[in-house]
N, C-alpha and C positions, 0 to 999 in steps of 0.2 A: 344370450343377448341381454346388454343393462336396460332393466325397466325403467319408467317412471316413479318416481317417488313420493306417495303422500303418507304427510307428518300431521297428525290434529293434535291439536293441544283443547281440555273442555276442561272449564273450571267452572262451574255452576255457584261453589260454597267456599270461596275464601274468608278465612278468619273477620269476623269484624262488620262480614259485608252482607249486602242483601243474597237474597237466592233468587236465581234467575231460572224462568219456568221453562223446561224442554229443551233445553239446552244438549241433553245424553241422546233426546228422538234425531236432533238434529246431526248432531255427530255419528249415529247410527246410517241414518238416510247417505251423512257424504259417503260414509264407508260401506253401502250399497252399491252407491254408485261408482265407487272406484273397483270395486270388486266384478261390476257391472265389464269392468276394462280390462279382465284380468292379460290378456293381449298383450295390454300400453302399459299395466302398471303391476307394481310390484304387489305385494300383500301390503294394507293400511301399516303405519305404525301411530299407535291414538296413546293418547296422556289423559285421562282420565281419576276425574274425584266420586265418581259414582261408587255409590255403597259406601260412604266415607275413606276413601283411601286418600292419600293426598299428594298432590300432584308438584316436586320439588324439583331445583336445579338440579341436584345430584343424581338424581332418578334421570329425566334426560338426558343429561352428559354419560351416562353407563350405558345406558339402552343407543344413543345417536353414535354408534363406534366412526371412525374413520374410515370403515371399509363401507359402511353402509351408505353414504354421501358420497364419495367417490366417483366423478363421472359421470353422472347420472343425464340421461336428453333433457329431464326437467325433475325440480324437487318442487313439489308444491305444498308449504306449511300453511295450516288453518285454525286460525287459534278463535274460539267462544267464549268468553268469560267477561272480568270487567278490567277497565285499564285507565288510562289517563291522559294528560296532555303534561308534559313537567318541561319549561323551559327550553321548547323547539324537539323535545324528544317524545315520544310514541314509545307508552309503558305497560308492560301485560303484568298482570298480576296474578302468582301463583297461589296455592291453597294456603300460604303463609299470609297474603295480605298484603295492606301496605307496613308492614311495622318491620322486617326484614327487607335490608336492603341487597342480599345476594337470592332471596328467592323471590326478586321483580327480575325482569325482563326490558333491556333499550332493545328497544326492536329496530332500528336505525346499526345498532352494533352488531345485531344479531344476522341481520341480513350482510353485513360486509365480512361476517366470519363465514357464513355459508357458499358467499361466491367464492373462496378459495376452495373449495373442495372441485370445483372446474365442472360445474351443472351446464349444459349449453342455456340452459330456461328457468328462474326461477322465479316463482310464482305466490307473493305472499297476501296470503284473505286474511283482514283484521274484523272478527264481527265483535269489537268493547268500542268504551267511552274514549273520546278525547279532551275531558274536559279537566280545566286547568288546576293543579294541585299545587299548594307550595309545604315546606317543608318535608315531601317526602324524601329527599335524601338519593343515594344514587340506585344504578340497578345494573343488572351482568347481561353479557352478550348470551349465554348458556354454554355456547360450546368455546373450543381451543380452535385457534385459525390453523389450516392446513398445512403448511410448510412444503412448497416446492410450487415447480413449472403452472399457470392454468391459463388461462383465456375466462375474462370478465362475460359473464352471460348478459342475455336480455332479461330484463325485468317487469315484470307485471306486480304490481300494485294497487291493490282493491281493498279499501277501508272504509269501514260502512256509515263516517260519519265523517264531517269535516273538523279539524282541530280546533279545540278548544268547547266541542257540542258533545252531546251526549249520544247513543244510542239507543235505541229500545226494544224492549220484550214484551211479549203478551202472553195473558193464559191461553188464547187460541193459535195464533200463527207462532209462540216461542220469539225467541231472538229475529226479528222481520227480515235482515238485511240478506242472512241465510237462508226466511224462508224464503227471499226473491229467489236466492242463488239457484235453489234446489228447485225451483219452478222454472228457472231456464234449462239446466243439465241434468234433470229426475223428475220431471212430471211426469205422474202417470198419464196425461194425453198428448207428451210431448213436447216438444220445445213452443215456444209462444213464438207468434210472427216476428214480432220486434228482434226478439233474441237470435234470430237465422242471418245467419251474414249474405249480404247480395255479392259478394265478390265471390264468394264461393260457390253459389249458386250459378253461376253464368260460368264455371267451371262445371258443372253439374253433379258437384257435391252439396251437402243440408248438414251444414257445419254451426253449432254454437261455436261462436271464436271470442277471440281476447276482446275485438273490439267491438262487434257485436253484444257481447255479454256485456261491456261497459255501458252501452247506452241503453238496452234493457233496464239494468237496473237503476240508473237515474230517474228515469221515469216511473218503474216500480216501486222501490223504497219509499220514493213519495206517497204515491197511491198507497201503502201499507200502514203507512205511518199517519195519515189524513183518517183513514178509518179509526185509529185508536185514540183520534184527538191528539196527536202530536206532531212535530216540525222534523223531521231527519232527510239530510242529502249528505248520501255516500258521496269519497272524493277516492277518483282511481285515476291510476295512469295504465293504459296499453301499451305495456313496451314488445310485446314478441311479433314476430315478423312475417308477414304472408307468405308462403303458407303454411307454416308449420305452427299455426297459431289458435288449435282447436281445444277446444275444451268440453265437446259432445261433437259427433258427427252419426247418423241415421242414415237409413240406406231408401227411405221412401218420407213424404212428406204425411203428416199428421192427417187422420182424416176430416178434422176440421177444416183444413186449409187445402184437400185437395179441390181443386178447379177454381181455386178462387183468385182474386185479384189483386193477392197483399202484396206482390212483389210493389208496386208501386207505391202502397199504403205504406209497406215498409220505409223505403226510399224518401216517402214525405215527413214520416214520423220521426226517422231517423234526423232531418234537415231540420225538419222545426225545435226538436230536444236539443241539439248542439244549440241553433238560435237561441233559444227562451235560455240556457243555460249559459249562455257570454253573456248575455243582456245582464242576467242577473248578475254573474260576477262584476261587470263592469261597473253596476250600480254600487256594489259593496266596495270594491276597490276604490269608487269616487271618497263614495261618505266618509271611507279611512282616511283617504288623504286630507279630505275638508276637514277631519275633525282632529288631524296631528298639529300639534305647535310648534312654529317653528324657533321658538325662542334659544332654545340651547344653540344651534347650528345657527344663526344669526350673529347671537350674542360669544358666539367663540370666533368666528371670523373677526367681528372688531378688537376680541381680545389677543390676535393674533398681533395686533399691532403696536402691543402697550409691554414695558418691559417692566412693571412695577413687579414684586416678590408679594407673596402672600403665607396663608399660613400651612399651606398642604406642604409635607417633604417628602422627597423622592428618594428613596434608599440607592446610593452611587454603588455599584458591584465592583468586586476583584480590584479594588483600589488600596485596602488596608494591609499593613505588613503583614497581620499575623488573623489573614482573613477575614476578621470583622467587620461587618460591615457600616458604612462610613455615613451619614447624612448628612442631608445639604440643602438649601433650599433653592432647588434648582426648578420647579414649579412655578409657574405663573399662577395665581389663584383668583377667582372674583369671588363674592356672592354677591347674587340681586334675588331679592325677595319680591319685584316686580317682574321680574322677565325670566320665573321661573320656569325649568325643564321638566314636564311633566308626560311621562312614559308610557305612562298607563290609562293616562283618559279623568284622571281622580284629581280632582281641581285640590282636594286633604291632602294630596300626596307633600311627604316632604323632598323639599328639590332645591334648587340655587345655588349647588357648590360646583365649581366650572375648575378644570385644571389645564393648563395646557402646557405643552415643553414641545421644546427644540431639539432638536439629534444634534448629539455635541461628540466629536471625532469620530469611531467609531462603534460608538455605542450601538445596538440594534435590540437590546433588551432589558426590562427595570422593572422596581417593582415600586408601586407610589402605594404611601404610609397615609391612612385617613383616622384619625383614631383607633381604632381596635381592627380596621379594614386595609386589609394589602390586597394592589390589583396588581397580577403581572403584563407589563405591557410592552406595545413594540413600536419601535419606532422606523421611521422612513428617510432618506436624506432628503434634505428639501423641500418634508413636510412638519407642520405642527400636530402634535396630538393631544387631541380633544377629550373629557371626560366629561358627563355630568355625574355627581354620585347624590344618592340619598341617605339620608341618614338623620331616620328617625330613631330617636332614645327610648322610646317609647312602645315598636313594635319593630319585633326581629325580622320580621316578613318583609319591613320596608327600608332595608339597608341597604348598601353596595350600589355599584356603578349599574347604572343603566341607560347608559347610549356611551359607545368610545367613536370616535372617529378621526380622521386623517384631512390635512386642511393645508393646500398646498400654499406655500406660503409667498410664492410673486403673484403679481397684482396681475387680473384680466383674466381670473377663473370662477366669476362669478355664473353660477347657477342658472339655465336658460328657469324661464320664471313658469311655462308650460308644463314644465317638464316635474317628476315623479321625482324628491329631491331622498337623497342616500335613508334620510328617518325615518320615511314617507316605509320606504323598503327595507327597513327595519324594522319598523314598529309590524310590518306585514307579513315579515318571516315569523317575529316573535309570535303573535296573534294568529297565525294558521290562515290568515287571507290574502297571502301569495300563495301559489301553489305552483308545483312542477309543468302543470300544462301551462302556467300564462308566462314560460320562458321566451316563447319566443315575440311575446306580446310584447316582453319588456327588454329584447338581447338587442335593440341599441342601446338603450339607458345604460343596461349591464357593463356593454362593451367598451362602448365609446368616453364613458367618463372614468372606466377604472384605474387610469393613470394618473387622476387628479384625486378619486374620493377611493379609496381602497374598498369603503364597507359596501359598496356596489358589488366589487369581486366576492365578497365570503359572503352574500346573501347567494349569490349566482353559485356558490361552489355548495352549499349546503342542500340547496334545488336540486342540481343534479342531483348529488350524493345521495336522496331520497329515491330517485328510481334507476341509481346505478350506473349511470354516464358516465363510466371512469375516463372515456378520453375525453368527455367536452371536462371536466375537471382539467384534466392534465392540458389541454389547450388554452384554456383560462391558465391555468398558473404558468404557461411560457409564454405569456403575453408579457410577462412584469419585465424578466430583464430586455427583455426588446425595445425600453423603454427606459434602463439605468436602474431597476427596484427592484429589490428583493423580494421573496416570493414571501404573502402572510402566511403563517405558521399554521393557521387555518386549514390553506387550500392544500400546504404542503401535507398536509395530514392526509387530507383525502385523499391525497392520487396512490394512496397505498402505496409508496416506495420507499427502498431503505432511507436511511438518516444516514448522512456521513457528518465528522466534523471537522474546519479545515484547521492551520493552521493560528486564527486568528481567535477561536473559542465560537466560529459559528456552524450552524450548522446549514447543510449543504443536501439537495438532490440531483439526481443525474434520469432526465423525462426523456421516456424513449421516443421514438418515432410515434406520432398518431395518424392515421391513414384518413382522408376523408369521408366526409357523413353525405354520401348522396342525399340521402332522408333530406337531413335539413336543408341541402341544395334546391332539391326539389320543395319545398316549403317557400321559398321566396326570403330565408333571413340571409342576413350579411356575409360576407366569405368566410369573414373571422370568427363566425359559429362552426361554419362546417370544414375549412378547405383543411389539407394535411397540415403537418408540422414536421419538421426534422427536428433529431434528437437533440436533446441539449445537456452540454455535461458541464458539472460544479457549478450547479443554480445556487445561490445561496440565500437564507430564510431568515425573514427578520420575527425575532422574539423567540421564545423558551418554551411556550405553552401558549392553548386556544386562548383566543381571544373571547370566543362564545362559550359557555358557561355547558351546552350541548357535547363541544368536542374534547370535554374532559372525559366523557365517557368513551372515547374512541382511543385515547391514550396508550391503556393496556394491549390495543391489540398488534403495536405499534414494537417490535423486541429489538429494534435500531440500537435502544440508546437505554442505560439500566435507569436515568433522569427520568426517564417516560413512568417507569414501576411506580418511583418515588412520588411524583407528583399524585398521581392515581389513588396512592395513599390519603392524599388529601383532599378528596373528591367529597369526602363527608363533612369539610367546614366551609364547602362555598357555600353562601349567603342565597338565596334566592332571586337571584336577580339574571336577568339575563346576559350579562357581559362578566366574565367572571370573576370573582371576590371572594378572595381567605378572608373568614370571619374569626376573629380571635387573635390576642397575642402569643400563644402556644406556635399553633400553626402556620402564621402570617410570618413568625421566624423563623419557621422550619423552610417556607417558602424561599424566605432571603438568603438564607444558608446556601440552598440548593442550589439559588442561582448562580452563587457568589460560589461556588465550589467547581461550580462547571466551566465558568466563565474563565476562572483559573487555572485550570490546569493545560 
């Protein structure tokens, strides 16, 4: 019979970095406890730096064979150490540090190469930091994606801090988030009340589950972290499904809790932790919105209407005899130094350069030339596209485009003024204060305006993409041509399907059938979240490459098209910025080249 599968990854001493206390007790205890299961799971498989050995991509990729992932009910990886937040990506960091970029970890890539192995369950616990890094440069999935037939599992997601924070350790409790864990699923007196599911209970099973365990720990973490003088709130999603959804089960109840009255205590505590926990988000998602400006997305609607030339050029593709490529000042440009675009909150930041263009025949993909900065971009029929870029001389860190968007260009699509406007939810992906649960908070905004503002769709396609929704991705992107649009290059990335290219130099997918999401039926959201879809063949994709500076890292995993390899190459001179930006005139030609090669043939 296939076991269960657990993977720990323990990095306590990365090059460079601090040393985190009890980190090796901690990874010891989960692999008690899994040993505890020998039933449901297989033998541990653990990555460890203790006793200085050190813990490398290569070492993982030899030891994680293909036969060993294979099939599996559920793989559960747990990784301890420190890590980051890098431009909408979740980064682990091995005993190399940050200073090599193939021995870091995008754990967003790592996780879409593990579901082709066809796991029914996968299960990933992050106990590092998310907090925000620039210049580190990129990081590897670890493994090779599986090649052949699978079925997308369900996804659990348990990260012990919210993006863009930190986590923390102590000399007494070690890394806290794990000590919660291991006090819901390996206490010596037992599971805690909170952590016992009542749905399983009225089954008359004493089940730790997926979403039991989540709300345990929101309230824990806290409590753990309040002791040490610090702030930390884990952000998880439970995606696996009643009832196959345990993570402890016990065959009598704790003798603390036998005769007592928690089932209801549960049930209250339960109610009020989800309450106090939307309250808060909702207060944090207000203050973002209050505090974003709306001046770029203003100030590029009225520029949608001026046809004056400025100084930005847009390199034209596949137009030159002898393939070189051609410039033209086919850019609209402003700058306002009053009604500047400021991204990040930084009133210093430099900002004010605005580009916009028009789709002109068939064009669907380009690359605009800013001094030393090439962005490749895509365009829409019908729509304008929007840039702000920055571009300070002065600090590398504050270069490149940061906000692109899509701006329909007939009159009577103005913005309802209540409502969560495209930057609002941008700046919220960027910043880690959207998250996967508040989809269905926000799937009208999502749905309903994505054929007017695109960048609504590729916030909504990278949500999922974090816990795994591969058919609300793929339902999202057959929403576009239902509507005359091309699908963004974005979304088309995420639905994990091949790349075809047709005969015009664009490229094209073929989305199978998606079956409906009773779940989300029963949730109360709109048809167009959950109902089916029938298949749809020769979709076809507007632009060359992600628009998000995140989905260059998903590139590689992508063997469609050898463009994919190619570009991937060049993942080491995007700019920091969240919308993607070749920095350099080396690269930035290599860029145009590529385009200009594909687009011709």
């Amino acid at each position: 019979m296939v076991k269960r599968l657990f993977i720990g990854i323990a990095v306590a001493r990365p090059v460079g970095m601090q040393t985190l206390p009890k980190v090796y007790d901690s990874m010891n205890r989960l692999c008690d406890y899994v040993a505890s299961y020998e039933d449901d799971f297989d033998a541990p498989i653990v990555f460890s730096d203790h006793g200085g050995t050190k813990v490398t991509s290569e070492q993982i990729r030899e030891v994680l064979h293909p036969s060993i992932l294979l099939n599996r009910p559920r793989i559960l990886i747990y990784f301890i150490g420190h890590g980051a937040f890098v431009e909408s990506n979740q980064v682990w960091y091995l005993s190399e540090g940050r200073d090599q970029p193939y021995q870091r970890v995008n754990v967003g890539a790592l996780q879409e190469v593990l579901e082709t192995y066809g796991p029914e369950q996968l299960c990933i616990f992050s106990d590092a930091c998310q907090t925000p890094e620039v210049g580190v440069g990129g990081a590897v999935p670890l493994l090779d994606k599986n090649i052949g037939e699978f079925d997308f599992p369900l996804v659990d997601s348990f990260r012990s801090t919210a993006k863009g924070m930190k986590a923390f350790a102590s000399k007494e409790y070690g890394p806290i988030f794990t000590h919660a864990v291991l006090e819901a699923i390996h206490g010596d007196d037992g599971p805690p009340a909170l952590a016992i599911d009542r749905l399983h209970l009225e089954k008359d099973r004493i089940v730790v589950s997926s979403q039991s365990l989540r709300v345990f720990l929101k309230s824990r973490v806290k409590e753990l972290a309040t002791l040490i003088q610090r702030n930390q709130k884990p952000r998880m999603h439970s995606g696996l499904d009643y009832f196959e959804n345990d993570y402890l089960e016990v065959e009598k109840l704790p003798p603390s809790l036998e005769g007592s009255t928690f089932l209801s205590k549960t049930d209250s505590a339960i109610s009020h932790s989800a309450r106090e926990q939307r309250n808060e988000e909702e207060e944090i998602k207000r203050s973002a919105a209050s505090a974003w400006r709306r001046d770029f997305w203003d100030h590029s609607t009225d520029l949608s209407h001026q046809f004056g030339y400025g100084t930005g050029a847009i390199i034209s593709l596949g137009t030159s005899a002898n393939g070189s490529p051609i410039e033209g000042p086919s850019f609209m440009v402003s700058r306002s130094a009053s009604e500047r675009f400021d991204p990040k909150g930084d009133e210093n930041d430099p900002g004010g350069h605005y580009f916009l263009s028009k789709i002109s025949g068939n064009r669907h993909a380009d690359v605009l030339r800013y001094d030393d900065l090439y962005v490749p971009i895509q365009f829409q029929s019908g729509f304008y596209t929007a840039i702000s870029m920055a571009v300070s001389q002065n600090d590398s860190n504050k270069r490149g485009v940061n906000a692109m968007g899509w701006i329909y260009s007939e009159a009577g699509t103005a913005r309802e003024p209540d409502r969560l406007s495209s930057m609002q939810m941008f700046k919220g992906l960027v910043d880690g204060i959207i998250l996967p649960e508040d989809i269905p908070f926000l799937a009208k905004s999502l749905r309903r305006d994505k054929h007017v503002d695109m960048l609504f769709g590729l916030v909504a396609a990278y949500l999922y993409d974090e816990v795994g929704d591969i058919e609300g991705i793929r339902r999202l992107a057959g929403f576009y041509p239902c509507h005359g649009q091309d699908i963004p290059f974005d979304i088309a990335l995420l639905c994990r399907l091949e790349f075809q290219v047709n005969k015009n130099g664009q490229f094209e997918i073929s989305i199978p059938a998606v079956s409906e999401d009773k779940r989300s039926q029963n949730a109360g959201l709109p048809d167009y979240v959950w109902k089916s879809m029938p298949a749809l063949e020769n979709v076809r994709i507007a632009g060359l490459a992600p628009v998000f500076r995140s989905g260059w890292g998903r590139l590689s995993l992508n063997e469609s098209s050898s463009l994919f390899k190619e570009l991937g190459d060049l993942q080491g001179f995007l700019a920091d910025s969240p919308v993607a930006t070749i920095q350099g005139h080396c690269a930035g030609t290599e860029l145009v080249q590529l385009f200009a090669r594909f687009m011709e043939k």
